[in-house]
C-alpha positions in Angstrom: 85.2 33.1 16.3 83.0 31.7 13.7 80.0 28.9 14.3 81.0 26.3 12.3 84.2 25.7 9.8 82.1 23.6 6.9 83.9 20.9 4.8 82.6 20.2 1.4 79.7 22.9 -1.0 77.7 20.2 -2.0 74.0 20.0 -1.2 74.5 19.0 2.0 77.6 21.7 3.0 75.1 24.7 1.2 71.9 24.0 3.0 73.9 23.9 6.3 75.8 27.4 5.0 72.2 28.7 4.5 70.7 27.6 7.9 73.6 29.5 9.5 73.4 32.3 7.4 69.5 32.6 8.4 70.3 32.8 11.7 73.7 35.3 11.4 75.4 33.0 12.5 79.3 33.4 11.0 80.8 30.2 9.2 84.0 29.3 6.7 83.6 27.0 3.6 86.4 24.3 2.5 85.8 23.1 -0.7 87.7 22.1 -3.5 85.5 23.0 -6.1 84.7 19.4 -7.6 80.8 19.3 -6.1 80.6 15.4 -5.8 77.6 13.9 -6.5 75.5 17.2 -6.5 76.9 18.5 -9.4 75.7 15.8 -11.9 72.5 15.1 -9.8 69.2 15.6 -11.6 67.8 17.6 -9.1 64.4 16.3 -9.4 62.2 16.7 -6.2 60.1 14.2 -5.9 58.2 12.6 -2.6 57.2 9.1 -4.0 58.5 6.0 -5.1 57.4 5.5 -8.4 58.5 1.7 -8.7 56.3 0.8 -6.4 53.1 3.6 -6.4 54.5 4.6 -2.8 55.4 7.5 -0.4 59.4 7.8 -0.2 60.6 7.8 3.7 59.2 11.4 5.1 58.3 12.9 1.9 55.7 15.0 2.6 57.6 16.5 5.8 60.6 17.1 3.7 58.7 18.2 0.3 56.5 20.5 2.8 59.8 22.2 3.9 62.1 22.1 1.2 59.8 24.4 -1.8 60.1 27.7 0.6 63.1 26.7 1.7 64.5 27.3 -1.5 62.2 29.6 -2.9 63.5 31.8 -0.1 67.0 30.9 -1.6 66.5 31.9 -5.1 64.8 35.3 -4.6 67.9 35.8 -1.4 70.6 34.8 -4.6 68.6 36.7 -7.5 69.0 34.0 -9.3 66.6 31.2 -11.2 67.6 27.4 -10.2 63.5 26.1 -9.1 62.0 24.6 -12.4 58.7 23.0 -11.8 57.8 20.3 -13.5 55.2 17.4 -13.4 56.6 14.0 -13.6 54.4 12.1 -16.6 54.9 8.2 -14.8 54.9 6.0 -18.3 52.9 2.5 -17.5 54.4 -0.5 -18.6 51.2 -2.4 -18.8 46.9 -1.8 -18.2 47.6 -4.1 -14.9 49.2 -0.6 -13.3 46.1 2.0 -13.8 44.2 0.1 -10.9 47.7 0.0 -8.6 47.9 3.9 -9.5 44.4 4.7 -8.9 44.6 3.1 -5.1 47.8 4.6 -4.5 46.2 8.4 -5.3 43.8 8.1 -3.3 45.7 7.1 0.1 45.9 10.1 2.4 49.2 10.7 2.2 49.9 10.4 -1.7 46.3 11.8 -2.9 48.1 15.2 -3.5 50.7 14.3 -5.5 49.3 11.9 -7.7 46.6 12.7 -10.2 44.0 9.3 -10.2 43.6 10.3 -13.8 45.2 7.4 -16.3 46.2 9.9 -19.4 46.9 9.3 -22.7 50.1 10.3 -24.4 49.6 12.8 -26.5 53.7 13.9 -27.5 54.2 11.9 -30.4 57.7 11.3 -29.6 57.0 10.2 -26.9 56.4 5.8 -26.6 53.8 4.1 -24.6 50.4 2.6 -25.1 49.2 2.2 -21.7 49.2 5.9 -20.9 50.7 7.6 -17.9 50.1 8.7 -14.6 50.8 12.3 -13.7 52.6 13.1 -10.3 52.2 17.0 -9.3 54.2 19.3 -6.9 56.9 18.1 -8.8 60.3 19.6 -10.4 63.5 20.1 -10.9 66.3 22.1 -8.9 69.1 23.4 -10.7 72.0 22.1 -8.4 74.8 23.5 -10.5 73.7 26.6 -10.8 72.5 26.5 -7.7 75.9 25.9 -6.0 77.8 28.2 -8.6 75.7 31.5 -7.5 75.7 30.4 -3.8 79.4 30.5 -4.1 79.6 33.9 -5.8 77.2 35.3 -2.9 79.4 34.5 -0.1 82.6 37.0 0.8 85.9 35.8 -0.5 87.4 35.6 2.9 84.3 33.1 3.8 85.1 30.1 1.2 88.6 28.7 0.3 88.7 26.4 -2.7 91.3 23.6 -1.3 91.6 19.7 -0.3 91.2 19.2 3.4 94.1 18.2 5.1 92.4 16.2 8.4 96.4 16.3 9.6 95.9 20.4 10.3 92.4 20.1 12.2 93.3 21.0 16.1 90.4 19.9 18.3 90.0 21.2 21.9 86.9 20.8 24.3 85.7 24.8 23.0 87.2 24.9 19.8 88.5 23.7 16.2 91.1 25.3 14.4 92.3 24.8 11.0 95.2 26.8 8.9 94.2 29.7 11.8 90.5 29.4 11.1 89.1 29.3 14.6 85.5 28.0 15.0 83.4 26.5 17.6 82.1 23.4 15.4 83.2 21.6 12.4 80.9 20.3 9.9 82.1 17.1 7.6 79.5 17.9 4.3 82.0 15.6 2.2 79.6 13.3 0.6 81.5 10.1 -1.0 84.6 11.4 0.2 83.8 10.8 4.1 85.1 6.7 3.2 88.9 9.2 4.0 87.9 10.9 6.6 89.5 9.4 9.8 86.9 10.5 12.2 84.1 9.3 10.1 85.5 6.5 7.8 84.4 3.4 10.0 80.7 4.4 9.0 78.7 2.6 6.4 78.8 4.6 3.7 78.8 2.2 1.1 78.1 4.8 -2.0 77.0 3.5 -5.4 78.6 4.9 -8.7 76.2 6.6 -11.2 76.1 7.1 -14.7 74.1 10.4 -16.5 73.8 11.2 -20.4 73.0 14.8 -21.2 71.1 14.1 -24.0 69.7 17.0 -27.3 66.5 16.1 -29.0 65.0 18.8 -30.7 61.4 17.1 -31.9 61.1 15.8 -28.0 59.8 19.2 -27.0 58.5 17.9 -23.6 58.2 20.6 -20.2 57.4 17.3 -18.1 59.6 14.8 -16.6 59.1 10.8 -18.4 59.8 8.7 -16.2 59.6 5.1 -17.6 62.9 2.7 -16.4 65.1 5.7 -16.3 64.2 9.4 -16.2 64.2 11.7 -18.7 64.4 15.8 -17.1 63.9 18.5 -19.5 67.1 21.1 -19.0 66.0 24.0 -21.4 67.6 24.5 -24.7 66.1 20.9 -26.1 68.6 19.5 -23.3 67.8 16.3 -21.9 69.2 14.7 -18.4 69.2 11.2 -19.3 70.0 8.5 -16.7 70.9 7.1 -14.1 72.5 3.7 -13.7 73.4 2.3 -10.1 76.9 0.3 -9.4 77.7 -0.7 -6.1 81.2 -2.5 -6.9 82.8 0.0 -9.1 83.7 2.9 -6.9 86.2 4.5 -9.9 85.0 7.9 -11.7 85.6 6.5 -14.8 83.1 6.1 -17.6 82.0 2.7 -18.9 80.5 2.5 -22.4 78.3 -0.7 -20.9 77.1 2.3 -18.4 76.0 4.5 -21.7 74.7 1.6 -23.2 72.6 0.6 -20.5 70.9 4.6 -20.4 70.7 4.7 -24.5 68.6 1.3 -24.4 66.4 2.7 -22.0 66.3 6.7 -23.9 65.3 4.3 -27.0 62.6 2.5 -25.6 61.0 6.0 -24.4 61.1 8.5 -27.2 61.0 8.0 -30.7 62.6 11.4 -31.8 66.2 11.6 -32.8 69.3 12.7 -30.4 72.7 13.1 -29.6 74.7 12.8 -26.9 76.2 16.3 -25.2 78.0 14.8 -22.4 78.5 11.6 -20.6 78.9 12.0 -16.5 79.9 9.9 -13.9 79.9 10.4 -9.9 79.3 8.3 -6.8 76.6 9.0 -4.8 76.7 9.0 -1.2 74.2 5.7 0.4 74.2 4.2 3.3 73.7 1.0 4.2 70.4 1.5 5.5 69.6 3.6 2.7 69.0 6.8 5.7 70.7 9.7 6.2 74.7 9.5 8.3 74.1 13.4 10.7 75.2 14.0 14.0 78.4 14.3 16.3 81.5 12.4 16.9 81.5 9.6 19.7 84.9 11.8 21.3 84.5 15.0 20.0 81.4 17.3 21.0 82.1 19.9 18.1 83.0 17.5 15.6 79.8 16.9 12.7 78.8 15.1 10.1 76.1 16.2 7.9 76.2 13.2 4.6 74.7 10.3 3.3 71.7 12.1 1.3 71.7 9.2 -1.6 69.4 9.8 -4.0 66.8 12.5 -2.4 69.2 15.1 -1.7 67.8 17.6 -3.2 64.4 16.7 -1.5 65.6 16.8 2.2 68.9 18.6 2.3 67.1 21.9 3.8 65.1 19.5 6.9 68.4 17.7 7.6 70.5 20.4 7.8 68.0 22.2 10.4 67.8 19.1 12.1 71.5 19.2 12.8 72.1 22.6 13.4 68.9 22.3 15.9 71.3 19.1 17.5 74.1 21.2 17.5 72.3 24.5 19.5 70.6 21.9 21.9 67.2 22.7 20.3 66.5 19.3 20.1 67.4 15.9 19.4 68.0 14.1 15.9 65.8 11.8 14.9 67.3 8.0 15.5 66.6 6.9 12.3 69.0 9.5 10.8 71.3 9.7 14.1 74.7 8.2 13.5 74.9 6.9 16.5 72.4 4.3 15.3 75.9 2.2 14.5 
């Protein structure tokens, strides 16, 4: 009998696959191969909050944990998806330099962010208040990523189809689905948990964003710009451009007010030319609170969720997914800021 039956290869359903595969402990994959929000995410890990000079919510613990987490990943998959990358942090005004200079040198945020106020030297790039320059930084591949994860695991172990909640048979020892007999089931679903019947009356609110892959050959930067937007250099002169955040329009399609709103912002960052590759649209999986949805059903001991990442996947998908496989062996208790059972 397997560990856990996981629903959903996004961040959320890999890093829990690779927790369980660390430990040799047996699991099957459902997936229907769309990737949600993961696929089109930037990828950038980053442990501050740049709008406001600050420390996002546990960023050092999950920064601290995440790096040789999947360090260990890429030289286990043979494959390169870790691109580091300092963030250049464009000022909008002088007033900032003093704000940035007291945030470096809090305990906490000293080693990521350089005190230094830099000028901009990349003439295509705008700004005549300099930047400040956030270290430890980069960018994780997430599609390739989940594409060579997939091709590492046996055929038999992942099965590219919708879930159909209907078949799941839940006893007190066991879950079975389609004959797949495991001992826990893990919900990794992202956006898609608002269908899921055991999960659906939590406050996943999910906001809908918009990305522009972007080509500029004279940009030639290796650093991340972040000004209103980011831009994330992609290799091959390619750009990630974005993203916008809409809480009312859950649809997947793309607005041209939503490319509009990212080409203003590309324009008022870089001078050099571009064009448009592709235009991307997902909805990201928030919660109300703005923390993490993990832990067990209210009925159903073996039951799981694992969602709710928002915006930081990428920087604390390997801690959360310990964190419930530690709740799920008994190891120890989530944390209640990140417990569902908080509603």
């Amino acid at each position: 009998m397997n560990h856990s039956l996981i629903v959903g290869l996004g961040l959320a359903g890999l890093t829990y696959a690779e927790q369980l595969r660390r430990k040799g402990l047996s699991f099957h994959i459902i997936d229907k191969g769309f990737g949600g929000s993961s696929k089109i995410a930037a990828g950038i890990y980053n442990p501050t909050v740049l709008k406001r000079f600050s420390l996002a919510w546990n960023g050092s613990l999950f920064h601290e944990y995440a790096l040789p987490f999947y360090e260990e990943l890429q030289e286990c998959l043979q494959s390169k998806f870790i691109f580091p990358a300092s963030i250049h942090k464009i000022f909008s005004k002088d007033s900032e330099h003093n704000k940035w200079i007291s945030a470096s040198d809090q305990k906490l945020l000293s080693p990521f962010l350089d005190p230094e106020i830099h000028s901009i030297t990349n003439p295509q790039v705008k700004g005549n208040h300099g930047y400040g320059k956030v270290n430890f930084t980069g960018r994780i591949a997430t599609q390739t990523l989940i594409n060579e994860y997939k091709i590492s695991l046996n055929t038999n172990q992942i099965f590219e189809e919708s879930f159909n909640y209907d078949k799941l048979l839940i006893s007190n020892y066991q879950v079975e689905y389609k004959g797949i007999k495991a001992k826990h089931v893990v919900f990794c679903e992202g956006y898609k948990m608002v269908n899921n019947p055991f999960f659906n009356f939590l406050p996943l609110v999910g906001s809908k964003g918009e990305i522009l892959i972007i080509r500029s050959k004279k940009l030639q930067s290796k650093s991340i710009v972040k000004a209103s937007i980011f831009l994330a250099p992609m290799g091959e002169d390619l750009y990630w451009a974005g993203a916008t955040f809409e809480g009312n329009d859950k649809t997947l399609q793309k607005t041209i007010k939503g490319r509009e709103w990212i080409e203003e912002r590309i324009k008022k960052i870089i001078t050099s030319d571009y064009e448009v590759i592709e235009h991307i649209t997902e909805i990201r999986p928030t919660v109300m609170d703005r923390r993490p949805l993990i832990g067990s059903h209210y009925d159903y001991n073996n039951v799981h969720l694992l969602n709710g990442f928002g915006t930081r996947g990428v920087l604390g998908a390997p801690l959360l997914s310990k964190w419930l496989l530690d709740h799920i062996e008994g190891d120890c208790e989530l944390p209640e800021a990140v417990n569902l059972s908080r509603f």
